[in-house]
N, C-alpha and C positions, 0 to 999 in steps of 0.2 A: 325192740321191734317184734310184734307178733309175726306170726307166720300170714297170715290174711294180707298185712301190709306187705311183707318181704315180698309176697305174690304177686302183689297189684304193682310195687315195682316194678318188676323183672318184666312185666308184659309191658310197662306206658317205654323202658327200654329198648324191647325188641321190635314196639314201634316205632319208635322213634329211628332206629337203626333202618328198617323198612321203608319208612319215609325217605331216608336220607339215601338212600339205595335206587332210588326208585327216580326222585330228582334228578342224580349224576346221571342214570339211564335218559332220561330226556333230551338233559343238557348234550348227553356226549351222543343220541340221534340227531339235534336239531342243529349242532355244528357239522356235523357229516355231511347232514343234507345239504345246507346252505353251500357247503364248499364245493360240494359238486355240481352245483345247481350253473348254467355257462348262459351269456347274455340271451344267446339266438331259445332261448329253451330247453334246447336237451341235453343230455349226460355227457359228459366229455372227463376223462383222468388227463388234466396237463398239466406237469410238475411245473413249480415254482421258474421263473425263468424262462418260459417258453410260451408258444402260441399255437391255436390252433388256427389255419388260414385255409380257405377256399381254393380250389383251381379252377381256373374258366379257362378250357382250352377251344378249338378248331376243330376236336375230334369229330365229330356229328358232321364233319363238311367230306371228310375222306373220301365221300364217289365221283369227285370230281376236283380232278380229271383223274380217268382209270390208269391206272399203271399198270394191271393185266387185265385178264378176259376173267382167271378161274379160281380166283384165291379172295379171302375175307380182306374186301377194301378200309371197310370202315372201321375195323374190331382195335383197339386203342386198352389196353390193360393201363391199371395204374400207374404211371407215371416216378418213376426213382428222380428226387429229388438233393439235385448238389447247393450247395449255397460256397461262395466264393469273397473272401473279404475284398473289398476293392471293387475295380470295375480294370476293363480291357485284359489281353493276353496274361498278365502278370497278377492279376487279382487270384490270392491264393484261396487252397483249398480250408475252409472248415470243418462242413460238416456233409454225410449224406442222410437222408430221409424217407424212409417208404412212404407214399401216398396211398389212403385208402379211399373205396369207394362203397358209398351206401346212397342204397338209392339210386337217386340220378345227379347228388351230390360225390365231390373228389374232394377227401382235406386234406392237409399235412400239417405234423405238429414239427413246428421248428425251433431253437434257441432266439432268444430273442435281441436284437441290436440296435445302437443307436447311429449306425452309420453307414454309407453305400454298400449295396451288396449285389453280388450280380447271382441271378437264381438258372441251374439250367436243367432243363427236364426232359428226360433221355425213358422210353417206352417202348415196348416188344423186344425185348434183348431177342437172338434166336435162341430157340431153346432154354431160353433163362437165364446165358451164360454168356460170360465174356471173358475175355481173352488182351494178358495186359504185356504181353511181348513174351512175355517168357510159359508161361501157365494158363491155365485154363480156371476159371471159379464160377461159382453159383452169383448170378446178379443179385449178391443184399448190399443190404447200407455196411454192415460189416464189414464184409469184402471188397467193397468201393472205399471206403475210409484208411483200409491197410494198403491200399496200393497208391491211392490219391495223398497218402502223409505227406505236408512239408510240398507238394506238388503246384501247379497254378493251373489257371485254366486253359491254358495254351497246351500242355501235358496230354490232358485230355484223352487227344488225338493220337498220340503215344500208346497210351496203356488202356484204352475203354475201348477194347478192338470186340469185333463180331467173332466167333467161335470159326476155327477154321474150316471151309469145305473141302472136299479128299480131291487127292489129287492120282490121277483125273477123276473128275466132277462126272457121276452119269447122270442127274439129276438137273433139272436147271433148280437151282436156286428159289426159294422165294413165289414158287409157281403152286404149293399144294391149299388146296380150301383150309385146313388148320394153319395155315402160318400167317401171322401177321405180320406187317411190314414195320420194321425199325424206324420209329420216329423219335424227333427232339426238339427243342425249342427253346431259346434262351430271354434275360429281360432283366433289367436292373431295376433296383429299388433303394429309396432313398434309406431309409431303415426298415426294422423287421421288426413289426409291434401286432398290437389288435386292429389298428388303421390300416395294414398295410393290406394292396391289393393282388392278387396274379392275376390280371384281366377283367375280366367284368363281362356280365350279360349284355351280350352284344358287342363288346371289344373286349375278343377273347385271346389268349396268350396262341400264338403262330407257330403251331409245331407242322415242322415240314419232313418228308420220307426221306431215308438215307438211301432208298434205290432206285434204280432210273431201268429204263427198257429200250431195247434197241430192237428194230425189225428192218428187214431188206427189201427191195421191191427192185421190180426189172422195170428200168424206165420203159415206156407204148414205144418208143423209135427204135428200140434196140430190136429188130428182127431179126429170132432164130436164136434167140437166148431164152432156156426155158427153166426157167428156177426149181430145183428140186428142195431146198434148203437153206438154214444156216447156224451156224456155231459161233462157241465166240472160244477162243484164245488169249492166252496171257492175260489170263483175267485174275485179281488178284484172289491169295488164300483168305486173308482177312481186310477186313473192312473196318474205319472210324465207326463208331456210335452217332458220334459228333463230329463236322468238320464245321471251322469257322472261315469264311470267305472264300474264295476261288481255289485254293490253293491244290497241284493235284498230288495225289500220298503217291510215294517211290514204293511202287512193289517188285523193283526188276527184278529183284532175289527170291520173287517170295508168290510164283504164279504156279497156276493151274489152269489146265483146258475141260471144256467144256466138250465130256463125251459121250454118245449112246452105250455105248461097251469098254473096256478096257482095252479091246483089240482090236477097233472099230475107226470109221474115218472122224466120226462125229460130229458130222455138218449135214448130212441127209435128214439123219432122225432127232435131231437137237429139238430143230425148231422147223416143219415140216410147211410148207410153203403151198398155197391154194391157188393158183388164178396169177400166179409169178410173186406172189409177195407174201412175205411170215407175218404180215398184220393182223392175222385175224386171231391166230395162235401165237403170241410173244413171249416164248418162255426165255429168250434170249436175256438175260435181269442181272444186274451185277450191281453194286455198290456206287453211289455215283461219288463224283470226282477221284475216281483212279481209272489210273490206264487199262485196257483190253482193246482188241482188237475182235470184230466181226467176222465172219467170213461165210460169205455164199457160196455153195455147190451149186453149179449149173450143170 
């Protein structure tokens, strides 16, 4: 073999190696692409086994009816997502899920299944944090999945508590324009695929507030009652996230009043009364379905 030839080999090699280099680079963009490529058109990472699904909530409906006069009604953060094998009180815990939000779209990526599951969607923790009887933690899927193990959904209501308020409380609660109000909302589904729905444009999943308002008024017959106030008492420290049906939570061990100072009556300047009645100003806000008491200064 001359050297001329040796030569002309060596190059129709390193193209050919070039060639073949250059193929695999194709092949291994145009499987990439495709994998990522999701039916609606845009980019989604959802491993093997899972789904990514839509939320249709309620939120957009929040100004009606007001629950206070001076705090953000409508404001709805992302949504933490439980999913529950089974259905009713006893359907246990699987998995949690952060929902996110792009756009004017909510998704959440969940394991995928082929049998009843009840889905419940728990939003505005205070502060970001919840409170499972014993501890205090950051509301992640994380942290809801270590306390929810081996749990059902009846539990819940147990350990998915609101962050405690001091005791005595000078603050009402749930009254500053940054705080949003704790919502949730629950719904069964027959399985968890790419068919499956959480609501739909125009029947949208019912998430309702975890707090309610109370205000006082001097009935028109009562002459020579002149309302200065009102507070509220035995109100409890923590609150469910979630409560399922009427049921009301035993705080007898576990309250706080509601005061302008620590050394103070705290019914005058709680909730400071106009024309005989705290309607117009309702800071009086507590957690609904648990006990407190009211109370007016005349």
């Amino acid at each position: 073999m001359n050297k001329e030839t040796e030569k002309t080999e060596k190059y129709m090699i390193r193209k050919r190696i070039i060639q073949l280099l250059t193929v695999a680079c194709v092949v291994s963009l145009t499987t990439c692409t495709e994998e990522s490529i999701v039916p609606n058109g845009g980019w989604a990472d959802v491993p093997e086994g899972m789904v990514r699904l839509t939320l249709y909530t309620n939120a957009a409906d929040y100004s009606i009816p007001v629950t206070r006069d001076s705090a953000d009604e409508e404001g709805v953060d992302a949504p933490m997502v439980l999913v529950f094998d089974g259905t009713g009180d006893t359907a246990t815990f699987t998995e949690a899920a952060q929902s996110e939000i792009s756009g004017s779209e909510t998704t959440v990526t969940l394991i995928k299944t082929d049998h009843p599951s009840t889905i419940l969607l728990i939003a505005n923790a205070p502060e970001d944090k919840f409170y499972d009887g014993t501890n205090e933690a950051a509301f992640t899927a994380d942290n809801i999945t270590t306390v929810m193990a081996s749990k059902t959904l009846a539990d819940v209501e147990e350990v998915l508590l609101t962050v405690a308020l001091d005791n005595p409380q000078s603050v009402a609660p749930f009254t500053s324009l940054q705080t949003k109000l704790p919502v949730s909302g629950i719904t069964v589904v027959t399985e968890i695929n790419e068919n499956t729905q959480l609501g739909t444009s125009g029947s949208e999943l019912l998430l309702t507030r975890s707090v309610t308002k109370a205000s006082v008024t001097v009935d028109a017959g009562l002459v020579g009652f002149t309302l200065h106030g009102a507070g509220v008492a035995t109100a409890p420290l923590n609150g469910s996230l979630y409560r399922n049906g009427t049921t009301i939570q035993d705080n007898t061990s576990n309250t706080t009043h509601y005061l302008t100072a620590s050394s103070g009556d705290g019914v005058s300047g709680m909730a400071t009364a106009v024309g005989n009645t705290t309607s117009a100003t309702p800071p009086c806000t507590c957690m609904k379905q648990t006990p407190a008491s009211v109370l007016p200064s005349l």
